[in-house]
C-alpha positions in Angstrom: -132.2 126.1 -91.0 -134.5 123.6 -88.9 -137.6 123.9 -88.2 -138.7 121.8 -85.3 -142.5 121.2 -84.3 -143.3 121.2 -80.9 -146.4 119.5 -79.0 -147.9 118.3 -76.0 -151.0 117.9 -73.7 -152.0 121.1 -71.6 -150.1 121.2 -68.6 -146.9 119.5 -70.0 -144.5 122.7 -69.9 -144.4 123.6 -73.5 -143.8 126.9 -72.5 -140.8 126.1 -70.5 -139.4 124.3 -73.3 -139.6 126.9 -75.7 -137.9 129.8 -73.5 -135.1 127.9 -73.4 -134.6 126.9 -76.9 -135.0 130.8 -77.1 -132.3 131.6 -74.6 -130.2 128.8 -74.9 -130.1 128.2 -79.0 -131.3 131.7 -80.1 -134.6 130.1 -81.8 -137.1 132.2 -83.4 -139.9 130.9 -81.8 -143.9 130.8 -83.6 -146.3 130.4 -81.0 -149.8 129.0 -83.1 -152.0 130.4 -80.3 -150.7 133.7 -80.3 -150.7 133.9 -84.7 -154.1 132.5 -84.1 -155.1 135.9 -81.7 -153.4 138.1 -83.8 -155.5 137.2 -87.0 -158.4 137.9 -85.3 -157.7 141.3 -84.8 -159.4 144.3 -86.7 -157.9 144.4 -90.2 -156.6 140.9 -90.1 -157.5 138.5 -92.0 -160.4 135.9 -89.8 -161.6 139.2 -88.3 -164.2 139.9 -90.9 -165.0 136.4 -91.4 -165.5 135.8 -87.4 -167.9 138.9 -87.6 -170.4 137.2 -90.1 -170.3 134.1 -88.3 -171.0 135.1 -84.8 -172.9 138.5 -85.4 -171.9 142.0 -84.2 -172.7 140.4 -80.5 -168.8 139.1 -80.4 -168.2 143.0 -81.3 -166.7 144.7 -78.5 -166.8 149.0 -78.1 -163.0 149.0 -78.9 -163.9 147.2 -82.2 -161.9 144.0 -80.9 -163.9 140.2 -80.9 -164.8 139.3 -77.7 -163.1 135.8 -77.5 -164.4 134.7 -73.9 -167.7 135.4 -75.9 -166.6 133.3 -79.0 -165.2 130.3 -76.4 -168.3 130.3 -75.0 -170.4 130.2 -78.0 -168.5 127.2 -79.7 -168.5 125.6 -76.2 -172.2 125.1 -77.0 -172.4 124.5 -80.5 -170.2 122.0 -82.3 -171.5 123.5 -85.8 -170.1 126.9 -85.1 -166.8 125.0 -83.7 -166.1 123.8 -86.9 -166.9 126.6 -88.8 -164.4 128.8 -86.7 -161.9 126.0 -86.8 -162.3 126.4 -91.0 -161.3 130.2 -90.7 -158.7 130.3 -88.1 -156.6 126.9 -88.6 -155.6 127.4 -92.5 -154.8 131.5 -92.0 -152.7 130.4 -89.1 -150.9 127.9 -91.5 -150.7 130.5 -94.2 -149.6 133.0 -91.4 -147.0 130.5 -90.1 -145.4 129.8 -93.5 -144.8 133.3 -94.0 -142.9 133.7 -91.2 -140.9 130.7 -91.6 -140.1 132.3 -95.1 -139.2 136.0 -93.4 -136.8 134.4 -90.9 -134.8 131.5 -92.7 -131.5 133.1 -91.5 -132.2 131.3 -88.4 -130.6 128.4 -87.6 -133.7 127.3 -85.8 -137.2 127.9 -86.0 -139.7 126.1 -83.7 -143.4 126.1 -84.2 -145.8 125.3 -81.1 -148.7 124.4 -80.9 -151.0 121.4 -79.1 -152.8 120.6 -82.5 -149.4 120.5 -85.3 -150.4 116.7 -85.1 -154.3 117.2 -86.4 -153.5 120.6 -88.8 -150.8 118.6 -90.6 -147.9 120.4 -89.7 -145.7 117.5 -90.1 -145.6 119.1 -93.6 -144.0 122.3 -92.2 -141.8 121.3 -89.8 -138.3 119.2 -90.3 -139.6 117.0 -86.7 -142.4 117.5 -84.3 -141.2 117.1 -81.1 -143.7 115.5 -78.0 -143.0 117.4 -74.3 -144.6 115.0 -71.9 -145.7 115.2 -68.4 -147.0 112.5 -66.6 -151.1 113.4 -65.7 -151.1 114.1 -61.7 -147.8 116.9 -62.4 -150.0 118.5 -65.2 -152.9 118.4 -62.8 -150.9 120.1 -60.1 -149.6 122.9 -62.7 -153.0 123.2 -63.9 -154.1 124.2 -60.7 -151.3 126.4 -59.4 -150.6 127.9 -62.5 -153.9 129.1 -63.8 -156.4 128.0 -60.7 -158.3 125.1 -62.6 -160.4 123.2 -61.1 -160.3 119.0 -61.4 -163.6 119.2 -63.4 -162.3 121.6 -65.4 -158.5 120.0 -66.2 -160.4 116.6 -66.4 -162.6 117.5 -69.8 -159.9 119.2 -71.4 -157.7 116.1 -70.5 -160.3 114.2 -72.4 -160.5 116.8 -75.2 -156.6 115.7 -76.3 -155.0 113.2 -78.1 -153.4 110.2 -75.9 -150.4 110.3 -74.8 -149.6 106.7 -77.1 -150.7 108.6 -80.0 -148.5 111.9 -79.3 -145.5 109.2 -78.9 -146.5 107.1 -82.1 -146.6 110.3 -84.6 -143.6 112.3 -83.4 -139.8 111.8 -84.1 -139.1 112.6 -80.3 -140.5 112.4 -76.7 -139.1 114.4 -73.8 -140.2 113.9 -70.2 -140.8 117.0 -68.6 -142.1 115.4 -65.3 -139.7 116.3 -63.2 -139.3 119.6 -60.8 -135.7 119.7 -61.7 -136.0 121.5 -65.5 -132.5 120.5 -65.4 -133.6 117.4 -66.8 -135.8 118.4 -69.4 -132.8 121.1 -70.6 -130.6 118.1 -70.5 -132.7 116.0 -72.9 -133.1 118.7 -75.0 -129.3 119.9 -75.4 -128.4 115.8 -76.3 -131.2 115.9 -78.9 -129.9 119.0 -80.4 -126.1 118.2 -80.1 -127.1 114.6 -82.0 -128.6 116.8 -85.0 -125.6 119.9 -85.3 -127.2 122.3 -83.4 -125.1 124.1 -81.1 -126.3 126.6 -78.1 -125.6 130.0 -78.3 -124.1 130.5 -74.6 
């Protein structure tokens, strides 16, 4: 079993990358973000937690937080930031182990998220891999993908870690600049083949 890190700036095609590893190599793939939403659900384990930070306000009728709410709250308040960031990033760890445990019949396990560099997960993962995308194509996906404006793509640019320091902390870069995925799948398959894992079809 591997388990392989992967990371990257908004924009870069993560998601890209790990539907193929899925389709091509059969990967069992943990998605942070997702783990992250699921804890937060009624029953699970940051629900209560998020509840005493933020107040009954976050509450919606269905019983479910209001995370636009939440986003917006944080947004504001760097204080409250934290304090979330101290519920939900070591449950998602905890989570995340779990399910590495549950599915260690699987020749490959990849673990995604844009943080694994900050939280540590070097510790988890046998190699954190760094999908790249030069800035104007993330811009342009950005913008077509989920309508973003420049403003917008510009602070969260400035939210992340450099591109030097992605490249100076992980075991592997691929370019994902270019339209043709080919390329990226390409990169992928010769980094793979170089560590005994073989595709699936």
């Amino acid at each position: 079993m591997k388990v392989l890190g992967i990371t990257g700036g908004v924009g870069s095609g993560k998601s890209t990358v790990l539907e193929y590893l899925r389709e091509s190599y059969g990967a069992y793939l943990i998605e942070c973000d997702e783990v992250g939403r699921k804890l937060q659900e009624p029953g699970e384990t940051c629900y209560s937690p998020m509840v005493e930070l933020f107040g009954r306000q976050v509450v919606k009728e269905d019983n479910s937080i209001d995370r636009r709410a939440v986003a917006q709250m944080v947004f504001r308040d760097s204080r409250l930031r934290e304090e979330l960031n101290a519920i939900v990033h070591p449950a998602v760890r905890e989570r995340v182990n779990q399910l590495i445990t549950e599915h260690q019949d699987c020749p490959l396990i990849v673990v995604e998220a844009a943080l694994l560099l900050d939280d540590h997960y070097d510790e988890i993962c046998d190699e954190i891999w760094y999908i790249y995308a030069d800035e104007d194509t993330r811009r342009r996906r950005l913008k077509d993908s989920r309508g973003y404006t420049d403003e917008r793509i510009t602070q969260m640019f400035r939210s992340q870690r450099a591109d030097e320091s992605f490249r100076a902390l992980c075991a592997l870069t691929i370019d994902n600049s270019s339209e043709n995925v080919q390329n990226t799948f390409w990169q992928l398959d010769n980094a793979l083949a170089r560590r005994d894992i073989a595709k699936i079809s």
